[in-house]
N, CA, C and O atoms as a GROMACS GRO file, in nm:
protein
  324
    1UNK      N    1   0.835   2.492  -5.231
    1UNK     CA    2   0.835   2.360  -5.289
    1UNK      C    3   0.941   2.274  -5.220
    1UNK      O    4   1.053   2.314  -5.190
    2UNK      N    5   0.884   2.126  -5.192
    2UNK     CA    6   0.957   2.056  -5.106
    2UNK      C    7   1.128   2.048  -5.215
    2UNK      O    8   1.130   2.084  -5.332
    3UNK      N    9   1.249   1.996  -5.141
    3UNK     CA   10   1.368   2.046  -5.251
    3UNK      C   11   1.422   1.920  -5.320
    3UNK      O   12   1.508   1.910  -5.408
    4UNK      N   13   1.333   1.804  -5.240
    4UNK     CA   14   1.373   1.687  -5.334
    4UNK      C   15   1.273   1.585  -5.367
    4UNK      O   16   1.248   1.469  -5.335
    5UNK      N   17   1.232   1.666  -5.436
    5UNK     CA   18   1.110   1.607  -5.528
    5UNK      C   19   1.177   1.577  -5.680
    5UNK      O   20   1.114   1.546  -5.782
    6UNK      N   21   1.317   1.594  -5.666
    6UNK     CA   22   1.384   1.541  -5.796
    6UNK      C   23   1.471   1.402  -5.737
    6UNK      O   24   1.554   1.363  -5.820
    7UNK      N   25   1.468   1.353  -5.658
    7UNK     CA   26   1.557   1.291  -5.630
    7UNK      C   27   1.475   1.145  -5.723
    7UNK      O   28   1.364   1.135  -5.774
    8UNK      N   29   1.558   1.077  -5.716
    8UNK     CA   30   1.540   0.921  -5.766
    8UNK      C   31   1.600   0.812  -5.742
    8UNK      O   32   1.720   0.802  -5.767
    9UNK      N   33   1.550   0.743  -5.706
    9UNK     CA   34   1.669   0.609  -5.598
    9UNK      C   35   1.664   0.462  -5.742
    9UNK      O   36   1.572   0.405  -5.801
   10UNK      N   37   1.786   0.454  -5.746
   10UNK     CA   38   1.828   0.330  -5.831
   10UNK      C   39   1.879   0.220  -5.737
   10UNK      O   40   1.958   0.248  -5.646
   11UNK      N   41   1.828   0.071  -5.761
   11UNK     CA   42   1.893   0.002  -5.648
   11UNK      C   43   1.946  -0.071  -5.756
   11UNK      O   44   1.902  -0.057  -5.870
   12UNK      N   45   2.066  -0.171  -5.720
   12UNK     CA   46   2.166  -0.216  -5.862
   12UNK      C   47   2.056  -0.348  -5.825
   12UNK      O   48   1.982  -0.374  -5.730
   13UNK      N   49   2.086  -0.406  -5.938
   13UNK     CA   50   1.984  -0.527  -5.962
   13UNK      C   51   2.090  -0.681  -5.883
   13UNK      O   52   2.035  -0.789  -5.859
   14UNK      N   53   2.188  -0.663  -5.864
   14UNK     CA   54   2.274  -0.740  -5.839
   14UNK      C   55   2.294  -0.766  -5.688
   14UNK      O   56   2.328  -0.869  -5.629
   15UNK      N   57   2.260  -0.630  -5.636
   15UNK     CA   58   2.350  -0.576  -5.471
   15UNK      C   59   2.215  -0.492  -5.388
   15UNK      O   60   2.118  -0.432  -5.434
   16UNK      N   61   2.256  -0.518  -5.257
   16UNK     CA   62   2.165  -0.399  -5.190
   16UNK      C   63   2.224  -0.269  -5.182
   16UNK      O   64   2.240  -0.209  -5.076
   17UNK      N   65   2.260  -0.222  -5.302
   17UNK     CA   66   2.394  -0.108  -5.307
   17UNK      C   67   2.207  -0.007  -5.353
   17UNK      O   68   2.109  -0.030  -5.422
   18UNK      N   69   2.259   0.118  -5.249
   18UNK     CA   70   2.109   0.269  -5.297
   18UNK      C   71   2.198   0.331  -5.308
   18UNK      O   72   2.286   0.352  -5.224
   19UNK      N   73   2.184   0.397  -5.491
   19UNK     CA   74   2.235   0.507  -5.501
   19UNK      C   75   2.112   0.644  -5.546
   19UNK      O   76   2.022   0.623  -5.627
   20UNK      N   77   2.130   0.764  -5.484
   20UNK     CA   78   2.072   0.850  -5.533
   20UNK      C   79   2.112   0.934  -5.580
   20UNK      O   80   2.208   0.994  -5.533
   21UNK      N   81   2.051   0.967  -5.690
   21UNK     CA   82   2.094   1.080  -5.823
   21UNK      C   83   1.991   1.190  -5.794
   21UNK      O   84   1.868   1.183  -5.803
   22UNK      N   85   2.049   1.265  -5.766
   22UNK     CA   86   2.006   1.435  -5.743
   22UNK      C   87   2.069   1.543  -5.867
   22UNK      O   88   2.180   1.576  -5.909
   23UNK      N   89   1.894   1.581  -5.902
   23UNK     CA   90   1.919   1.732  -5.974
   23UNK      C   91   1.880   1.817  -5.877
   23UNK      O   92   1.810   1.910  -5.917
   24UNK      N   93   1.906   1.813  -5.740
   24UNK     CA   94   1.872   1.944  -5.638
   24UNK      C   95   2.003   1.946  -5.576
   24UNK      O   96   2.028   1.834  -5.532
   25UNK      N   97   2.086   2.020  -5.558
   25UNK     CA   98   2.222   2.021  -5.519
   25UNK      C   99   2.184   2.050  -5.346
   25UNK      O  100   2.287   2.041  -5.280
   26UNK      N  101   2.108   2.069  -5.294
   26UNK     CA  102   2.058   2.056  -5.150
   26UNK      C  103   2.047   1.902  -5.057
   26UNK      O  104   2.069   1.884  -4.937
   27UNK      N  105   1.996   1.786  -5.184
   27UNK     CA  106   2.005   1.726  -5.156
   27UNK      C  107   2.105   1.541  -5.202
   27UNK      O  108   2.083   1.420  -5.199
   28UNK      N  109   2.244   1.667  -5.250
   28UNK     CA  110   2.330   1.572  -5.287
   28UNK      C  111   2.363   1.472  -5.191
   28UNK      O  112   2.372   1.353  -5.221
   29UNK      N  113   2.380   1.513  -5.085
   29UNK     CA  114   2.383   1.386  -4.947
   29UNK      C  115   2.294   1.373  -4.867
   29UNK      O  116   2.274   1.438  -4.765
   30UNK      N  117   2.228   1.274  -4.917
   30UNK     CA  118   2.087   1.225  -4.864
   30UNK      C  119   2.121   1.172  -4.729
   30UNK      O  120   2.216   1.098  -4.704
   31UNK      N  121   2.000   1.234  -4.617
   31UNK     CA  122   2.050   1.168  -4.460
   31UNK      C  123   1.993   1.064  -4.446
   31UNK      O  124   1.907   1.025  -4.525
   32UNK      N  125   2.035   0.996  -4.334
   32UNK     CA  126   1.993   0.855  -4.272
   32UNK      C  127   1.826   0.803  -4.296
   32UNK      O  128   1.774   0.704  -4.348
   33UNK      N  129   1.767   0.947  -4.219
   33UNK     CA  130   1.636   0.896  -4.312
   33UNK      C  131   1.577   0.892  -4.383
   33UNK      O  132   1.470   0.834  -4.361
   34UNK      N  133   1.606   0.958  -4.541
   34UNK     CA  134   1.569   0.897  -4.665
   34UNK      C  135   1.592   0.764  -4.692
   34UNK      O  136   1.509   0.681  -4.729
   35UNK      N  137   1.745   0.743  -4.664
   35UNK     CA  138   1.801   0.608  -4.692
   35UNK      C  139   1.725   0.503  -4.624
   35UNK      O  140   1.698   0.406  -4.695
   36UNK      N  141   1.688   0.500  -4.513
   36UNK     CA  142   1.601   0.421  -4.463
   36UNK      C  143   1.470   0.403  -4.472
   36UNK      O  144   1.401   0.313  -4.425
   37UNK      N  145   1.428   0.535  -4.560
   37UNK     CA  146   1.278   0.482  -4.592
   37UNK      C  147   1.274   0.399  -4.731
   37UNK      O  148   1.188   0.314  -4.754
   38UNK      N  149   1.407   0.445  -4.848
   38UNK     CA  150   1.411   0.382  -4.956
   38UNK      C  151   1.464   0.244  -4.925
   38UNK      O  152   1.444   0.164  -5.016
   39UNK      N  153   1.540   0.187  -4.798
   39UNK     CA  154   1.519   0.037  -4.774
   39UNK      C  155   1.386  -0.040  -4.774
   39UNK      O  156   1.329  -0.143  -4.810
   40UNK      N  157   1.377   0.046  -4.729
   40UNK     CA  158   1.186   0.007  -4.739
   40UNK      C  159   1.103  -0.048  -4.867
   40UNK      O  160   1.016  -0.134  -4.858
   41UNK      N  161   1.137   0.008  -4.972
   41UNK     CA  162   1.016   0.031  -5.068
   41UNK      C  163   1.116  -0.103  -5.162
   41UNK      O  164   1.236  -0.117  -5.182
   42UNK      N  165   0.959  -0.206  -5.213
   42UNK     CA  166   1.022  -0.264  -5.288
   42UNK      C  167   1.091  -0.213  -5.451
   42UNK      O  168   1.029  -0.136  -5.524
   43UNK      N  169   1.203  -0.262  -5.480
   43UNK     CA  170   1.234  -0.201  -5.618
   43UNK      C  171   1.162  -0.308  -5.750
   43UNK      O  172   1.166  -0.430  -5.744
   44UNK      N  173   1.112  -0.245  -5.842
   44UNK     CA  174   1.062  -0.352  -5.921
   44UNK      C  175   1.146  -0.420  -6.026
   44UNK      O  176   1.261  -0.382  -6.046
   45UNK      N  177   1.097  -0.511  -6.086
   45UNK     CA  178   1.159  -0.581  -6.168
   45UNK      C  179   1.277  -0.547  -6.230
   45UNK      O  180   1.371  -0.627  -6.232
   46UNK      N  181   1.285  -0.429  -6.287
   46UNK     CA  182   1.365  -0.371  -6.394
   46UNK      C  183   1.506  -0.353  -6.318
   46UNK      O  184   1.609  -0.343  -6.384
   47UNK      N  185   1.509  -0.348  -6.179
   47UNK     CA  186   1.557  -0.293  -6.036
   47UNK      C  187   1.594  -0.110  -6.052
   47UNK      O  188   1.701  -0.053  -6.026
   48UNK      N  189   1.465  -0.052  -6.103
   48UNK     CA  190   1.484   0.102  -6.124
   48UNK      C  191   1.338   0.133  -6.078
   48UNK      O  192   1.249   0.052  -6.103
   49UNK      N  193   1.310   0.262  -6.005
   49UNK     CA  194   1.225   0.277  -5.968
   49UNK      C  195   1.177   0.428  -5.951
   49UNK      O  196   1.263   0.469  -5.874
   50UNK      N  197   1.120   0.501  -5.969
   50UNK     CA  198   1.129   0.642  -5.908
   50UNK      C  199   1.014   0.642  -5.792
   50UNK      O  200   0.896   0.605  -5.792
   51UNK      N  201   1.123   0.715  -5.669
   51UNK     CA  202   1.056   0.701  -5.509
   51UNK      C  203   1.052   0.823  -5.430
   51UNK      O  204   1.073   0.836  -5.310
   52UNK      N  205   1.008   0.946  -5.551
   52UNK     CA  206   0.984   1.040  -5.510
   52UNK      C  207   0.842   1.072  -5.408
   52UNK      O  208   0.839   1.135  -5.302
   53UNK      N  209   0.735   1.010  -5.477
   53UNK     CA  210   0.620   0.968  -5.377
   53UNK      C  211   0.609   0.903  -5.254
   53UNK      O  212   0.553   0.939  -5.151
   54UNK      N  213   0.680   0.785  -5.287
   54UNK     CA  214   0.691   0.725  -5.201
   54UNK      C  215   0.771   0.754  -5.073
   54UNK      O  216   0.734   0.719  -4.961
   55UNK      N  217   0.870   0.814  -5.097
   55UNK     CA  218   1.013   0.905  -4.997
   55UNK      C  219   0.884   0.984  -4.938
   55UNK      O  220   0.822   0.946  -4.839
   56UNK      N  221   0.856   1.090  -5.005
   56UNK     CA  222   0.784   1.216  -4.949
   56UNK      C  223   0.652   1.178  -4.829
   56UNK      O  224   0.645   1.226  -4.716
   57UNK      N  225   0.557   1.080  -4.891
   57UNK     CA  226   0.470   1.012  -4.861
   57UNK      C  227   0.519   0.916  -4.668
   57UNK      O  228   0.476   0.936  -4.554
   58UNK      N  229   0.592   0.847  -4.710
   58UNK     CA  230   0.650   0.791  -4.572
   58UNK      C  231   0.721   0.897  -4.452
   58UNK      O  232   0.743   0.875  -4.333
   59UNK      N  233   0.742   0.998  -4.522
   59UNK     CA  234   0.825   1.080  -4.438
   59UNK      C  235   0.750   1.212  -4.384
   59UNK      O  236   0.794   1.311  -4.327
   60UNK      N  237   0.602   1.170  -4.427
   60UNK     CA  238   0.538   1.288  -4.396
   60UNK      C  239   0.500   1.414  -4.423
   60UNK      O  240   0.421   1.492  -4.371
   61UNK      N  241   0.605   1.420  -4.553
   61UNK     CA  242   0.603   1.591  -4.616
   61UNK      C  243   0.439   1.590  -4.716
   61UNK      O  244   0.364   1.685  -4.695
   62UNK      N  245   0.412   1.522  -4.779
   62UNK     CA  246   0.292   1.502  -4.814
   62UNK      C  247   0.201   1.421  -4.830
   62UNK      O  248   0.242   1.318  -4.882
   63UNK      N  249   0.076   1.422  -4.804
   63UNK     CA  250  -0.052   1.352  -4.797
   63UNK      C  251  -0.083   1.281  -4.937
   63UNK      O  252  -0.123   1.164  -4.941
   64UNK      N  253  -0.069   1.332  -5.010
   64UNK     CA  254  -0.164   1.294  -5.101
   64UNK      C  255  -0.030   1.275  -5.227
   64UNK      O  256   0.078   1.322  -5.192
   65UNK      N  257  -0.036   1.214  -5.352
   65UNK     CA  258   0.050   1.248  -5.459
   65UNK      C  259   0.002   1.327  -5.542
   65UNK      O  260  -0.104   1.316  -5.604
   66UNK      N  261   0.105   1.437  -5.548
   66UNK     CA  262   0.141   1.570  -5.626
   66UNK      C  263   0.134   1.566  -5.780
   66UNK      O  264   0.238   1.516  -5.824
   67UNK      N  265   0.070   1.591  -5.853
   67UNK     CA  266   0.170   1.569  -6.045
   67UNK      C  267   0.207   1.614  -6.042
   67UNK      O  268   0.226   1.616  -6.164
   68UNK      N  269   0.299   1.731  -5.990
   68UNK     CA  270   0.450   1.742  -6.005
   68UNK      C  271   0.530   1.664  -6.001
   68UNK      O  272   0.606   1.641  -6.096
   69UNK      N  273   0.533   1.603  -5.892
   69UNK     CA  274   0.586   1.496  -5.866
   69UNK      C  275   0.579   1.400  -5.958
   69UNK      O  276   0.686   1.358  -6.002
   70UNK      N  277   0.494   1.363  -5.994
   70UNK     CA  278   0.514   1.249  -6.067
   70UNK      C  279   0.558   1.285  -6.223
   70UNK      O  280   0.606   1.211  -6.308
   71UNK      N  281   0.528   1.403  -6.228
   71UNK     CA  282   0.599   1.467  -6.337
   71UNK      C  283   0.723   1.484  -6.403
   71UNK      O  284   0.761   1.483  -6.519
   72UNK      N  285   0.791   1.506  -6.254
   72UNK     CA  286   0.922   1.510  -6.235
   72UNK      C  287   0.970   1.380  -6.230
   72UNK      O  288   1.085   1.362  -6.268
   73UNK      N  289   0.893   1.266  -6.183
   73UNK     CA  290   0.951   1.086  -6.205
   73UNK      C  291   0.971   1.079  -6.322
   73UNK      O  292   1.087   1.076  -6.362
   74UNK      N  293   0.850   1.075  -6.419
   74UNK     CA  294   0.876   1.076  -6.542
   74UNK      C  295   1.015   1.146  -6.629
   74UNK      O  296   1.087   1.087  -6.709
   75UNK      N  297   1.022   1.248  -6.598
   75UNK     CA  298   1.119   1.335  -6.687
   75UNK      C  299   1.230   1.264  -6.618
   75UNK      O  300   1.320   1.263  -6.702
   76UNK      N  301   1.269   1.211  -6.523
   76UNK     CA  302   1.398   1.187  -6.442
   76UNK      C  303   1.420   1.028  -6.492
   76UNK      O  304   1.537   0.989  -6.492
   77UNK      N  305   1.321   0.939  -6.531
   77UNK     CA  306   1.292   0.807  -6.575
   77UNK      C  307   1.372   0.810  -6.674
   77UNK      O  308   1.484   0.760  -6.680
   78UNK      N  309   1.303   0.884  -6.770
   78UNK     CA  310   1.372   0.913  -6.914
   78UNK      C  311   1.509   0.943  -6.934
   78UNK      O  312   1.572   0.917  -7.036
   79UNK      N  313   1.571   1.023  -6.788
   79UNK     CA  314   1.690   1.042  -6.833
   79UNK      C  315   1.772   0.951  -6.788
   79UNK      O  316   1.886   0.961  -6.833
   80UNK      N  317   1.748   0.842  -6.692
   80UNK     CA  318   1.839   0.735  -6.653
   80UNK      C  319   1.839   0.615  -6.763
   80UNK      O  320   1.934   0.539  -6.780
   81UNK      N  321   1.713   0.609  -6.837
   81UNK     CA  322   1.763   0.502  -6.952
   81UNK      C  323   1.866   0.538  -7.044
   81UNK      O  324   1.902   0.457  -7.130
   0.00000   0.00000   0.00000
C-alpha cells in the first residue's frame, strides 16, 4: 500500500503557506515533489481540502481513485475540523 495515502494538505486561507499533516511517519517530510504538485491543485472555498487523490493521481502512483483513499480523506476531514 502506497505510504501516503494519509497525508492531507491544508493551505491557510490567508497565505500561500502548505502545510502537511501526516499520520504516516514515512512521510513526515514531504519532498519537493509533492509540494509542487499540491501548488498545483486549487484549494476550495473553505481553504481545506483533502489531496490525497489528487497528489497520488498527478504523480503517477495511481490511475484510477481508490476508496481507500477516499476513505481515508474522509476520516482525516473529520479530524481537522
Amino acid at each position: 500500500m502506497l505510504k501516503f495515502l494519509t497525508a492531507i494538505a491544508i493551505i491557510a486561507q490567508n497565505s500561500h503557506f502548505i502545510k502537511i499533516l501526516c499520520c504516516d511517519a514515512e512521510i513526515l517530510s514531504p519532498d519537493a515533489e509533492i509540494l509542487s504538485v499540491l501548488e498545483e491543485i486549487p484549494a476550495i472555498d473553505a481553504g481545506i481540502f483533502t489531496a490525497h487523490d489528487e497528489i497520488l493521481l498527478r504523480l503517477g502512483k495511481i490511475s484510477t481513485q481508490d476508496t481507500e483513499i477516499v476513505e481515508n480523506n474522509k476520516k482525516l476531514a473529520e479530524i481537522t475540523r
